[in-house]
PDB file of N, CA, C and O in Angstrom:
ATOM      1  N   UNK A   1       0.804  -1.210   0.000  1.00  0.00           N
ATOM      2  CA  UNK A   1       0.000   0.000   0.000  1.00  0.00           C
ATOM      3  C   UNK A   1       0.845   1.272   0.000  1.00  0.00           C
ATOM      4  O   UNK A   1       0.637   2.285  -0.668  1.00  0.00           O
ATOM      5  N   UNK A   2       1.702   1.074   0.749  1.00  0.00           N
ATOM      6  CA  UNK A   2       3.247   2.444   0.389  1.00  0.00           C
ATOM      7  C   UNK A   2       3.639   2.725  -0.704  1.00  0.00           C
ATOM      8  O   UNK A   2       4.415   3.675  -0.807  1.00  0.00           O
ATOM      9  N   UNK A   3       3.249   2.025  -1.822  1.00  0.00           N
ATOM     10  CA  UNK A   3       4.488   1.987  -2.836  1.00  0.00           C
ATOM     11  C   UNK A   3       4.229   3.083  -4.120  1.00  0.00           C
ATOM     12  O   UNK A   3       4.991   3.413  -5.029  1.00  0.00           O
ATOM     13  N   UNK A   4       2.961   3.468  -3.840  1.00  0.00           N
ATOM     14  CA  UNK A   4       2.750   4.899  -4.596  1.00  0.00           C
ATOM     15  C   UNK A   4       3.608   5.923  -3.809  1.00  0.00           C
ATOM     16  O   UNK A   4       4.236   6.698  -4.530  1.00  0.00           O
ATOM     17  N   UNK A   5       3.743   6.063  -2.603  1.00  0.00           N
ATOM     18  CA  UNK A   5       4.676   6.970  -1.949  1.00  0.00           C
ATOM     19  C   UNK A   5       6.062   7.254  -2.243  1.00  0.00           C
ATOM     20  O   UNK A   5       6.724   8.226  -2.607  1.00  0.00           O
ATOM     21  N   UNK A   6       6.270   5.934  -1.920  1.00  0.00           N
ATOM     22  CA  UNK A   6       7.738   5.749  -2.315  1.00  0.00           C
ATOM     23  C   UNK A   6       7.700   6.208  -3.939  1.00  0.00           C
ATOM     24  O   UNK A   6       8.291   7.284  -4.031  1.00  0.00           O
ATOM     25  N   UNK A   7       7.316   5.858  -4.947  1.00  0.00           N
ATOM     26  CA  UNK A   7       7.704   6.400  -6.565  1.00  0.00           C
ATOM     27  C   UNK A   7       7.370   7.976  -6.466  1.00  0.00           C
ATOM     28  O   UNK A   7       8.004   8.729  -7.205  1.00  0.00           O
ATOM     29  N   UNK A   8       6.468   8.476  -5.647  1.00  0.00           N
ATOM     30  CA  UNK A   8       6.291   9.665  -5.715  1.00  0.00           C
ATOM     31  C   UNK A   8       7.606  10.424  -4.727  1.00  0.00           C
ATOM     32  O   UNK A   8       7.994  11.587  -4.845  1.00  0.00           O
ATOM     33  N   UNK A   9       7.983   9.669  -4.020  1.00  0.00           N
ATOM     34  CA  UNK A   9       9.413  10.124  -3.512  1.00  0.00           C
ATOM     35  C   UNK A   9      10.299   9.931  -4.098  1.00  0.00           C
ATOM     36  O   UNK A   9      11.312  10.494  -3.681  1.00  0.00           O
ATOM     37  N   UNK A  10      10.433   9.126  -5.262  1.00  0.00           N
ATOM     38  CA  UNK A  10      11.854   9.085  -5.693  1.00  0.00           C
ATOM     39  C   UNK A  10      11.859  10.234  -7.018  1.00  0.00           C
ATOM     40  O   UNK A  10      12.815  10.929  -7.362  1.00  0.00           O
ATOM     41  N   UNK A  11      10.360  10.191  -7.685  1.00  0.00           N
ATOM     42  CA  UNK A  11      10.397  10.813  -8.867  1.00  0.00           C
ATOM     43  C   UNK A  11      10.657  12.198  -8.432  1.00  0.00           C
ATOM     44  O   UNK A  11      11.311  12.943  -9.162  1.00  0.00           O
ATOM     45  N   UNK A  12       9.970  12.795  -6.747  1.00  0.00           N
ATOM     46  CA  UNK A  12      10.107  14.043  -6.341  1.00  0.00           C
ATOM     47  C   UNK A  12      11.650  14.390  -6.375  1.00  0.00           C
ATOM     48  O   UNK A  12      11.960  15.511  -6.778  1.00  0.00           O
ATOM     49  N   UNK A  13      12.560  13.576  -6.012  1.00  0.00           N
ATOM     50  CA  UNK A  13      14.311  13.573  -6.301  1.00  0.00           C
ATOM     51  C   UNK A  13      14.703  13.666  -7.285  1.00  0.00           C
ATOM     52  O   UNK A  13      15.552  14.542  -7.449  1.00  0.00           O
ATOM     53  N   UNK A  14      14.427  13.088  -8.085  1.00  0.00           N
ATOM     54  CA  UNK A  14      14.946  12.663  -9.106  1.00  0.00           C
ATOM     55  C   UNK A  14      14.641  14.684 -10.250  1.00  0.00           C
ATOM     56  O   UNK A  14      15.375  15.266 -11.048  1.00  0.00           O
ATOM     57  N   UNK A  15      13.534  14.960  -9.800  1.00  0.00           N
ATOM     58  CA  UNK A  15      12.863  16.400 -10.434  1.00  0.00           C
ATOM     59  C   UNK A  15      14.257  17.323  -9.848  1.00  0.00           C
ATOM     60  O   UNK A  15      15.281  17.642 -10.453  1.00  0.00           O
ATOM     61  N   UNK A  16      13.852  17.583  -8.489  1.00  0.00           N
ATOM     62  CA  UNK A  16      14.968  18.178  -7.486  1.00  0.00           C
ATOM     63  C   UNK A  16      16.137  18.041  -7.797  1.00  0.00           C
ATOM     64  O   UNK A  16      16.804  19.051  -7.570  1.00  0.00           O
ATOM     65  N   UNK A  17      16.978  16.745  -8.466  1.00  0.00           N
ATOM     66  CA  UNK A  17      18.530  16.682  -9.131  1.00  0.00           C
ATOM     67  C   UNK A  17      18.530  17.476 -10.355  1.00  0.00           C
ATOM     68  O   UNK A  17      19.442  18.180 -10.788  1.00  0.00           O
ATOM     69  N   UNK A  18      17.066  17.204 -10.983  1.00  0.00           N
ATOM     70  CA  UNK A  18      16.910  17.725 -12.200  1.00  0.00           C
ATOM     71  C   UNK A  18      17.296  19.650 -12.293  1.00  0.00           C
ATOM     72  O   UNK A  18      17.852  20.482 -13.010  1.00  0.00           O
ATOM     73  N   UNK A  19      16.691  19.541 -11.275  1.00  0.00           N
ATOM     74  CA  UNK A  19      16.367  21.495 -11.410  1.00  0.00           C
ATOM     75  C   UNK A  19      17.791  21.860 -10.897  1.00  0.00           C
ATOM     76  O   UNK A  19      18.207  22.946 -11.301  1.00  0.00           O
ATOM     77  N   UNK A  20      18.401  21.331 -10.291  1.00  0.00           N
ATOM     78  CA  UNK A  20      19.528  21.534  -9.376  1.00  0.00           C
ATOM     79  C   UNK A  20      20.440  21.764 -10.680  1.00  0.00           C
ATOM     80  O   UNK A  20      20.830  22.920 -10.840  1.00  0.00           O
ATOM     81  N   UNK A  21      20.768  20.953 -11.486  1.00  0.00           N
ATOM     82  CA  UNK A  21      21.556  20.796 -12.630  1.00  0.00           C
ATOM     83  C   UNK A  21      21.483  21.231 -13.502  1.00  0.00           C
ATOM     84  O   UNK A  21      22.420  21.584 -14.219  1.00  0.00           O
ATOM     85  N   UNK A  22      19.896  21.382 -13.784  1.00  0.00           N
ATOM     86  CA  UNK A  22      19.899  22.357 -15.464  1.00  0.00           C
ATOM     87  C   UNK A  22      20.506  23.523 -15.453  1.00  0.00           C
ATOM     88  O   UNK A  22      20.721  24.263 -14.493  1.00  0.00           O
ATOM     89  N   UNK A  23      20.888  23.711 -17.038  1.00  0.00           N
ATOM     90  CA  UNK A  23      21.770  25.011 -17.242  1.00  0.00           C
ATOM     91  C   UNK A  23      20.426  26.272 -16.974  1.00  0.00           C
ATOM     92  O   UNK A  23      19.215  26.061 -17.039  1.00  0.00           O
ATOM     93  N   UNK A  24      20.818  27.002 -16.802  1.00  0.00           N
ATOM     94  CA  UNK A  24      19.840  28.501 -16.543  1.00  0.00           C
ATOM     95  C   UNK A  24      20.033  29.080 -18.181  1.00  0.00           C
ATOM     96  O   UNK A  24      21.064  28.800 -18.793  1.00  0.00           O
ATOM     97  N   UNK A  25      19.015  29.854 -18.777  1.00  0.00           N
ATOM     98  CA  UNK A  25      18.772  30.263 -19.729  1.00  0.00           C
ATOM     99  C   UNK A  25      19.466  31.821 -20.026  1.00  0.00           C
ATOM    100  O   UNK A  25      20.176  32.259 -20.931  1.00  0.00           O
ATOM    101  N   UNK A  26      18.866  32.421 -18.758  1.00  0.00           N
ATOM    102  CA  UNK A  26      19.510  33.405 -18.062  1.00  0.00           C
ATOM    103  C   UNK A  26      18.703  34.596 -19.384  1.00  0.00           C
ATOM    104  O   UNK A  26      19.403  35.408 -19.989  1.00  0.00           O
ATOM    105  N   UNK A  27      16.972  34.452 -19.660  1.00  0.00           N
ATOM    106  CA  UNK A  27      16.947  34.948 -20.691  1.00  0.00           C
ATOM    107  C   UNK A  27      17.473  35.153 -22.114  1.00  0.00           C
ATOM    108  O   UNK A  27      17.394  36.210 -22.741  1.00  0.00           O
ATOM    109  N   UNK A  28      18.008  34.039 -22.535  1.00  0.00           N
ATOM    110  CA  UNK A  28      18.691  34.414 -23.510  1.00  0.00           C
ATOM    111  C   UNK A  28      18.269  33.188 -24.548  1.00  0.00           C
ATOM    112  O   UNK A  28      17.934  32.191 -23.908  1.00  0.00           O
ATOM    113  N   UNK A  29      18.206  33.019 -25.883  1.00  0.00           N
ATOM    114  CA  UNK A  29      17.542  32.351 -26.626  1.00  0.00           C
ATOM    115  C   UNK A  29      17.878  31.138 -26.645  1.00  0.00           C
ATOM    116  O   UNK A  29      19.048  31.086 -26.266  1.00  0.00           O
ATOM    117  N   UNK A  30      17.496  30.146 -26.876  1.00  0.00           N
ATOM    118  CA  UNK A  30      17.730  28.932 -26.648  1.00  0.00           C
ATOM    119  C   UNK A  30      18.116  28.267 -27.670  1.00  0.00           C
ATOM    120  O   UNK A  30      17.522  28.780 -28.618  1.00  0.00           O
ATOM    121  N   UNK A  31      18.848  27.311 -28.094  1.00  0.00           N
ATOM    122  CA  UNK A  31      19.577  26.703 -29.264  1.00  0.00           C
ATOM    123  C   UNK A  31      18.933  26.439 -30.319  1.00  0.00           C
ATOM    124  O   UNK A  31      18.165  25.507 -30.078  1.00  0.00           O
ATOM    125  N   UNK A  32      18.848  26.816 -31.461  1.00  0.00           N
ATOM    126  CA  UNK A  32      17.724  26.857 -32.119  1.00  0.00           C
ATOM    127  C   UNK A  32      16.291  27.272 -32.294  1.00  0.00           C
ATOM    128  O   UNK A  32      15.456  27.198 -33.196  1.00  0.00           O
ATOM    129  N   UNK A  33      16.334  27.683 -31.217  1.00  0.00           N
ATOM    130  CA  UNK A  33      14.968  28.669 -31.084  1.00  0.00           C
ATOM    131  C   UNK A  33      14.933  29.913 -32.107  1.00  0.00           C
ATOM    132  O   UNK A  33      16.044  30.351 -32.403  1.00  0.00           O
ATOM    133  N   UNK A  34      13.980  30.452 -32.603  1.00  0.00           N
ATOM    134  CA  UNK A  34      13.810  31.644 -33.381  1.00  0.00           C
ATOM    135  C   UNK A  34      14.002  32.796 -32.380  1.00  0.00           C
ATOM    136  O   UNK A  34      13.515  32.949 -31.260  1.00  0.00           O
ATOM    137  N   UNK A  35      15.136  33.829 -33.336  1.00  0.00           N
ATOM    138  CA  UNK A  35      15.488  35.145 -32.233  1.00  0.00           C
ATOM    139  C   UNK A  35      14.482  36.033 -31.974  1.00  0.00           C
ATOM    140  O   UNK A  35      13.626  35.834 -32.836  1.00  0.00           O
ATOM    141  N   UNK A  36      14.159  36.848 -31.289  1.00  0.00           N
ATOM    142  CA  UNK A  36      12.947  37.730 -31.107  1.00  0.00           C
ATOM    143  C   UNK A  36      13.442  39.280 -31.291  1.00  0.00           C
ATOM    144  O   UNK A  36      14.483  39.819 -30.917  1.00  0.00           O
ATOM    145  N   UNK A  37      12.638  39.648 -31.798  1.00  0.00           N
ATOM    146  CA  UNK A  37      12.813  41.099 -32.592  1.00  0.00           C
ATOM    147  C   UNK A  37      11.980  42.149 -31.470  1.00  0.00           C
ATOM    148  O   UNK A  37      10.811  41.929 -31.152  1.00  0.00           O
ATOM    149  N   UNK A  38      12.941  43.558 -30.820  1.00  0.00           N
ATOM    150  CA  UNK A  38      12.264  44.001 -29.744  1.00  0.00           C
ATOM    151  C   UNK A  38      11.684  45.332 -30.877  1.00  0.00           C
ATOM    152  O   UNK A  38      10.673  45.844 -30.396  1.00  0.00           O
ATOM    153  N   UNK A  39      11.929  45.720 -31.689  1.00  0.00           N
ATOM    154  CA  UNK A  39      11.170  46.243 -33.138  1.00  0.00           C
ATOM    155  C   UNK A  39      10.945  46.143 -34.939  1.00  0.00           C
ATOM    156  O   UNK A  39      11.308  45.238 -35.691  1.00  0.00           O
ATOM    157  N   UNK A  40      10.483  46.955 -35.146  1.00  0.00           N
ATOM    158  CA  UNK A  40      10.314  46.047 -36.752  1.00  0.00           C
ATOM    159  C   UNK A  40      11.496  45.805 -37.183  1.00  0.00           C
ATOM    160  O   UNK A  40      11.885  44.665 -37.435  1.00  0.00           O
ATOM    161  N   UNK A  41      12.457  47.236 -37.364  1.00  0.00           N
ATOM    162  CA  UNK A  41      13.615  47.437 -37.932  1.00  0.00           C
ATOM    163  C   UNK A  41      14.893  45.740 -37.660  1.00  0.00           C
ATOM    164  O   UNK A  41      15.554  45.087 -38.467  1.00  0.00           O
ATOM    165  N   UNK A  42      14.693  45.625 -36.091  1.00  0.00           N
ATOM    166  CA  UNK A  42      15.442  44.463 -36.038  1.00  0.00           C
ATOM    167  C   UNK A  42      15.010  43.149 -36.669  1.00  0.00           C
ATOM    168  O   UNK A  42      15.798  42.303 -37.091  1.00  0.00           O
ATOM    169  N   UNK A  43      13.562  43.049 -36.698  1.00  0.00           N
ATOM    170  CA  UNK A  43      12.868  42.201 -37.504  1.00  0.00           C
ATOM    171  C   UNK A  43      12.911  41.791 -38.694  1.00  0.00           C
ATOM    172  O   UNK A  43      12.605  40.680 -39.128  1.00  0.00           O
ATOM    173  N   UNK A  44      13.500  43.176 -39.522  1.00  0.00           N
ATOM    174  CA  UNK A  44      13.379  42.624 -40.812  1.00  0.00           C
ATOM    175  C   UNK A  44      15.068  42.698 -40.651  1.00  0.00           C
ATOM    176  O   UNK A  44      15.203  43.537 -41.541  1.00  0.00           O
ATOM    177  N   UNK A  45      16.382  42.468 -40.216  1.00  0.00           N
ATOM    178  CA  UNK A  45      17.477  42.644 -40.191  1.00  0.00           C
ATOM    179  C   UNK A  45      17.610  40.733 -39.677  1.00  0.00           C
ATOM    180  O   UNK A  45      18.288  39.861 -40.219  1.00  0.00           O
ATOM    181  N   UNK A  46      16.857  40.641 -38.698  1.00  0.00           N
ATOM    182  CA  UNK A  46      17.138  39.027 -38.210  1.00  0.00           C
ATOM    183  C   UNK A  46      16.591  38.490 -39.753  1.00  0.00           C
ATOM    184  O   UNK A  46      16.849  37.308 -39.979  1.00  0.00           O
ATOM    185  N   UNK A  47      16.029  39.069 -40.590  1.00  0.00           N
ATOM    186  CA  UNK A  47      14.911  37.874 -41.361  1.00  0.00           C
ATOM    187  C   UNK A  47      15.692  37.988 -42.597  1.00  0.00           C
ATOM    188  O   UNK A  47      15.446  37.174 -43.486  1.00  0.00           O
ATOM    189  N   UNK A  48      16.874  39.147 -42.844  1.00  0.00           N
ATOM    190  CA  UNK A  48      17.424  39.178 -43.831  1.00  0.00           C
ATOM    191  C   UNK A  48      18.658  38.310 -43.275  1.00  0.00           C
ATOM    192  O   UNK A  48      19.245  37.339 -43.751  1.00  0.00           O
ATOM    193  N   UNK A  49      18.773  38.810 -42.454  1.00  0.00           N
ATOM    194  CA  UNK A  49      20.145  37.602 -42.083  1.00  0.00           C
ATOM    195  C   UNK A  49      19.918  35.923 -42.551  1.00  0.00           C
ATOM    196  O   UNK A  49      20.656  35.206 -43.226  1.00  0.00           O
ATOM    197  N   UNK A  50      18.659  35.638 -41.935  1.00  0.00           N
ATOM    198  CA  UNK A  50      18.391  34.527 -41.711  1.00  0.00           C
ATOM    199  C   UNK A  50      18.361  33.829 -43.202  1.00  0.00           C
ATOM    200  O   UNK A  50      18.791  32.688 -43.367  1.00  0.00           O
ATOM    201  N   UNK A  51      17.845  34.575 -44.210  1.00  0.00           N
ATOM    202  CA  UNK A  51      17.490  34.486 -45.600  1.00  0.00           C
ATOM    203  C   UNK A  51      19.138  34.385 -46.035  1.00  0.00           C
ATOM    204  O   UNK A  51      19.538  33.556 -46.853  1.00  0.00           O
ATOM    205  N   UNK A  52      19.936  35.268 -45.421  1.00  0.00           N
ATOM    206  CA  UNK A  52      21.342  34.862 -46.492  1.00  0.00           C
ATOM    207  C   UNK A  52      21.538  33.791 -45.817  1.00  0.00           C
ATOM    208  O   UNK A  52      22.155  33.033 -46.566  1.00  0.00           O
ATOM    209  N   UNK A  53      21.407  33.421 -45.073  1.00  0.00           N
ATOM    210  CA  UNK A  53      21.954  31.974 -44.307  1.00  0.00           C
ATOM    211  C   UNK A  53      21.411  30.837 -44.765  1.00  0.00           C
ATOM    212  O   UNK A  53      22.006  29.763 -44.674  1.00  0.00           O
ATOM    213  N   UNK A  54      20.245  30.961 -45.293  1.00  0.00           N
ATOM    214  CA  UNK A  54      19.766  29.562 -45.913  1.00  0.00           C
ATOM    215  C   UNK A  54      19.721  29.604 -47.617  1.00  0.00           C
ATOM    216  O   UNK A  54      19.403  28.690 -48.378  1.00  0.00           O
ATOM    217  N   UNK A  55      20.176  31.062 -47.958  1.00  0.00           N
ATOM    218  CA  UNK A  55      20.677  30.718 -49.121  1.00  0.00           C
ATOM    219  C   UNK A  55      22.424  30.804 -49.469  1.00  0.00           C
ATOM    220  O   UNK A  55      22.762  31.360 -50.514  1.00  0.00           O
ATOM    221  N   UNK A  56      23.261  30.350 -48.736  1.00  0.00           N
ATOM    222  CA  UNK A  56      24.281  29.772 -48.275  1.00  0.00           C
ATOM    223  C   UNK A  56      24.515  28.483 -48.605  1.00  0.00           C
ATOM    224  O   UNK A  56      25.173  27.824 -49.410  1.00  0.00           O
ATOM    225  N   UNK A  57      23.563  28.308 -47.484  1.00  0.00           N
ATOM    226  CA  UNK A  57      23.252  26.612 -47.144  1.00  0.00           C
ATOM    227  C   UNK A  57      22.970  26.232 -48.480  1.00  0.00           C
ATOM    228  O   UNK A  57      23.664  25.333 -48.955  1.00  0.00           O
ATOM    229  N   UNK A  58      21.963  26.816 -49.269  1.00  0.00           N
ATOM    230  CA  UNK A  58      21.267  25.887 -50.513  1.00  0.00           C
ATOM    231  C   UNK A  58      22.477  26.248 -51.585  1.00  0.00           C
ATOM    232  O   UNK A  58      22.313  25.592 -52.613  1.00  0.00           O
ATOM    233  N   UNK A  59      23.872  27.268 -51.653  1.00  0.00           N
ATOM    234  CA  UNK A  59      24.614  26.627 -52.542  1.00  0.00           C
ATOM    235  C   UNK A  59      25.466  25.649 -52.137  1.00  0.00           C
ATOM    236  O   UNK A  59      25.711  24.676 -52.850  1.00  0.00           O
ATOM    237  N   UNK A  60      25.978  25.825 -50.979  1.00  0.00           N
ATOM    238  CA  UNK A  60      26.989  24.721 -49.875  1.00  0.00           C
ATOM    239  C   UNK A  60      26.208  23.427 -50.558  1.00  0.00           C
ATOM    240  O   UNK A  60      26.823  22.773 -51.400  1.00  0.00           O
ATOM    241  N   UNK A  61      24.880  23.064 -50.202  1.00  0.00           N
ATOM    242  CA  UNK A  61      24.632  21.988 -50.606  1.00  0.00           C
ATOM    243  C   UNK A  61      24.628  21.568 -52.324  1.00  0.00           C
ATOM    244  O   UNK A  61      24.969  20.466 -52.756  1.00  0.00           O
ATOM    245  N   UNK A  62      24.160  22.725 -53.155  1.00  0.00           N
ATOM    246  CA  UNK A  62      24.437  22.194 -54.381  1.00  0.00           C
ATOM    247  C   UNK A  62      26.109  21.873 -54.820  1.00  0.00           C
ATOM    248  O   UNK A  62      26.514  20.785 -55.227  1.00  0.00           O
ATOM    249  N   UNK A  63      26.837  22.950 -54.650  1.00  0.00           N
ATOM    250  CA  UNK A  63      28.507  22.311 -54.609  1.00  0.00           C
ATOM    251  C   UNK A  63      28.456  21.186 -54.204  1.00  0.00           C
ATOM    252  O   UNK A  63      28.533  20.340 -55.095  1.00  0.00           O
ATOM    253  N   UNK A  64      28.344  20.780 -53.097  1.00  0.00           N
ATOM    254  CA  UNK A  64      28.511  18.839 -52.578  1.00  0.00           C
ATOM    255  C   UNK A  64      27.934  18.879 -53.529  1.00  0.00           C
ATOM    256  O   UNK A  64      28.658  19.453 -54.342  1.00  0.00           O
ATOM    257  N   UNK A  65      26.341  18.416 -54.308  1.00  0.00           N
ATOM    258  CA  UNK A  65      25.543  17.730 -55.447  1.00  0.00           C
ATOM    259  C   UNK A  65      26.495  17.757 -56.559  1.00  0.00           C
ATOM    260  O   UNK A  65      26.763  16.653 -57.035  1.00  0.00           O
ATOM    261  N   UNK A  66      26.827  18.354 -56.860  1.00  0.00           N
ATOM    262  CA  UNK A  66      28.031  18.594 -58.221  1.00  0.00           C
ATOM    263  C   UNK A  66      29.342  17.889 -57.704  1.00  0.00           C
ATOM    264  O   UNK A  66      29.815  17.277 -58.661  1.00  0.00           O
ATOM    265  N   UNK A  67      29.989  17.753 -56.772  1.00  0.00           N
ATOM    266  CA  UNK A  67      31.048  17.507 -56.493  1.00  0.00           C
ATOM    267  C   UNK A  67      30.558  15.659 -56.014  1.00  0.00           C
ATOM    268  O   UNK A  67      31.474  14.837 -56.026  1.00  0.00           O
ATOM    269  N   UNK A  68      29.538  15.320 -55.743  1.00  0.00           N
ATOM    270  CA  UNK A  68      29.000  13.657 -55.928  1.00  0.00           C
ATOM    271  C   UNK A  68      28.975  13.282 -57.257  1.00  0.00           C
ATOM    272  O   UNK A  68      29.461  12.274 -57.771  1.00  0.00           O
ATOM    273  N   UNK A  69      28.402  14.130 -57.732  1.00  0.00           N
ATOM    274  CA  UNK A  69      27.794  13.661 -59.314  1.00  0.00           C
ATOM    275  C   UNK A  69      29.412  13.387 -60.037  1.00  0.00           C
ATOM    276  O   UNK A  69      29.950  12.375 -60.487  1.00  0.00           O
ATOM    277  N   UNK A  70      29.850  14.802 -59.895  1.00  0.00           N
ATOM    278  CA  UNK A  70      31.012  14.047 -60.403  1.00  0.00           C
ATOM    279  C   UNK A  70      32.134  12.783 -59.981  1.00  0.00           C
ATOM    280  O   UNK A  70      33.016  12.382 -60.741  1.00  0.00           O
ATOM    281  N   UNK A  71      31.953  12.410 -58.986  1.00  0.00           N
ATOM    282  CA  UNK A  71      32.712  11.493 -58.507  1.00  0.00           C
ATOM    283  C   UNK A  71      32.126  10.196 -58.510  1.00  0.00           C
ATOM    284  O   UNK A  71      32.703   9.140 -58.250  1.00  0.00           O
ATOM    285  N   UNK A  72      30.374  10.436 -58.972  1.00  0.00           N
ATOM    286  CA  UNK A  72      29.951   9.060 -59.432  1.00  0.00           C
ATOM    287  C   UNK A  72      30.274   9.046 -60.801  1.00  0.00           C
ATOM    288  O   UNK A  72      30.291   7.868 -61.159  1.00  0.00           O
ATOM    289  N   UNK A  73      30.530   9.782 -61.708  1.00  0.00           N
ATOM    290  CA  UNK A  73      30.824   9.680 -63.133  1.00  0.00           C
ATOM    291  C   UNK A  73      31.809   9.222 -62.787  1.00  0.00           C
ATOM    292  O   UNK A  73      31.819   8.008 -62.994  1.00  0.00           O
ATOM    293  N   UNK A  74      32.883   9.670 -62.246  1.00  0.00           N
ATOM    294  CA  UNK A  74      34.711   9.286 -62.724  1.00  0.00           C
ATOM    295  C   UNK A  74      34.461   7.218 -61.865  1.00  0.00           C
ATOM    296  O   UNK A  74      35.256   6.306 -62.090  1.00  0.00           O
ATOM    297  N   UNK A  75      33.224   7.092 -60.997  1.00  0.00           N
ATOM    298  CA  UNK A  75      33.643   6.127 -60.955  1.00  0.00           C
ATOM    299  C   UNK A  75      32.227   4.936 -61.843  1.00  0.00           C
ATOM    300  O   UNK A  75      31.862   3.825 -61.459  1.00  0.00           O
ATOM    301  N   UNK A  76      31.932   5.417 -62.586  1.00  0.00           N
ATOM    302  CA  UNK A  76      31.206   5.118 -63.746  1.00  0.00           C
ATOM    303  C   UNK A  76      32.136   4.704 -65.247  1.00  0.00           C
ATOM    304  O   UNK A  76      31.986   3.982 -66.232  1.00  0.00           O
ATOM    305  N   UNK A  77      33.038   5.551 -64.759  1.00  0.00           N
ATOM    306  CA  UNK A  77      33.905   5.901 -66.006  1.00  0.00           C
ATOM    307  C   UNK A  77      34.991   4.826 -65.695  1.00  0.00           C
ATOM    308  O   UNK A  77      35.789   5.107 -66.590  1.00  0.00           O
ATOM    309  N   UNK A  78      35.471   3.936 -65.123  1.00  0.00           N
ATOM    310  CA  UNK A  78      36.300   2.997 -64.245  1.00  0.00           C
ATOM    311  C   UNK A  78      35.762   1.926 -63.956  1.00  0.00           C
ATOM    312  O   UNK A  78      36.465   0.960 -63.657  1.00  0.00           O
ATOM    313  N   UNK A  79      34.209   1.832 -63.978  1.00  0.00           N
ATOM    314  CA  UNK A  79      33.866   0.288 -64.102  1.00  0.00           C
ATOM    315  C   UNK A  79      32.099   0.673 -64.537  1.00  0.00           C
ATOM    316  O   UNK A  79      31.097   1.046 -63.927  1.00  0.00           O
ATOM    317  N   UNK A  80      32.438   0.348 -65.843  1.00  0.00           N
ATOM    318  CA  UNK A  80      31.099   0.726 -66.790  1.00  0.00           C
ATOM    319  C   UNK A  80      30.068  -0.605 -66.188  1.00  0.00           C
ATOM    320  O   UNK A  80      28.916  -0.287 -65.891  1.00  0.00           O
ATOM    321  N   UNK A  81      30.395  -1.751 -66.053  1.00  0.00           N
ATOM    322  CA  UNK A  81      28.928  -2.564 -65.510  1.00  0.00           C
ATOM    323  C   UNK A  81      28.439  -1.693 -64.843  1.00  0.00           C
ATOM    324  O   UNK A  81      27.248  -1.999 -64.913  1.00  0.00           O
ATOM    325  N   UNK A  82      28.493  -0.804 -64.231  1.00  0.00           N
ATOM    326  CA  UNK A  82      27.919  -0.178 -62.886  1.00  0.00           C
ATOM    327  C   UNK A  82      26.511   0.236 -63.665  1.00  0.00           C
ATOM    328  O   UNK A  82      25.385  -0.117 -63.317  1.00  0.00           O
ATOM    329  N   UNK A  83      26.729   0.773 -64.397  1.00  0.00           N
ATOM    330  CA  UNK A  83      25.755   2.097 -65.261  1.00  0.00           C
ATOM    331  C   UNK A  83      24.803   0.820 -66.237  1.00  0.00           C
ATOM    332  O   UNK A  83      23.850   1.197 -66.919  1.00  0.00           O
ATOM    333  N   UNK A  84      25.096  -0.276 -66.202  1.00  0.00           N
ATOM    334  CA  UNK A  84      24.314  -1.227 -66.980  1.00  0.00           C
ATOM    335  C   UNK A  84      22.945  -1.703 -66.947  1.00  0.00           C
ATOM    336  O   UNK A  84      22.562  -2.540 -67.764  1.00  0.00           O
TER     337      UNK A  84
END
């Protein structure tokens, strides 16, 4: 008949190690979280940023696509069954 007590005592510890340990935020944005804009002006400055950053990313990734493609040709080109 105790033994709801007891899990509710250990899980109550187990919370308590928890809080004890987590990092504090300390207000400040969280890893991947979207930044918050305290007016428009910064708003549209985070959103232009953010825009060169993922069009970055989308040539970063086409270079790799071109730089596979070609390295499946040269090894296309070195053992033709492949392509059969």
């Amino acid at each position: 008949l105790m033994m709801p007590a007891y899990y509710l005592m250990v899980i109550a510890v187990i919370g308590l190690v928890t809080g004890i340990y987590m990092k504090e935020t300390a207000n400040l944005p969280l890893k991947g979280a979207t930044p918050a804009a305290s007016d428009l002006q910064e708003a549209k400055e985070i959103l232009r940023e953010h825009h060169d950053n993922i069009e970055q990313k989308i040539e970063d990734i086409d270079a790799e696509i071109a730089q596979l493609q070609a390295k499946r040709s040269r090894l296309v080109d070195q053992h033709p069954r492949i392509n059969e």
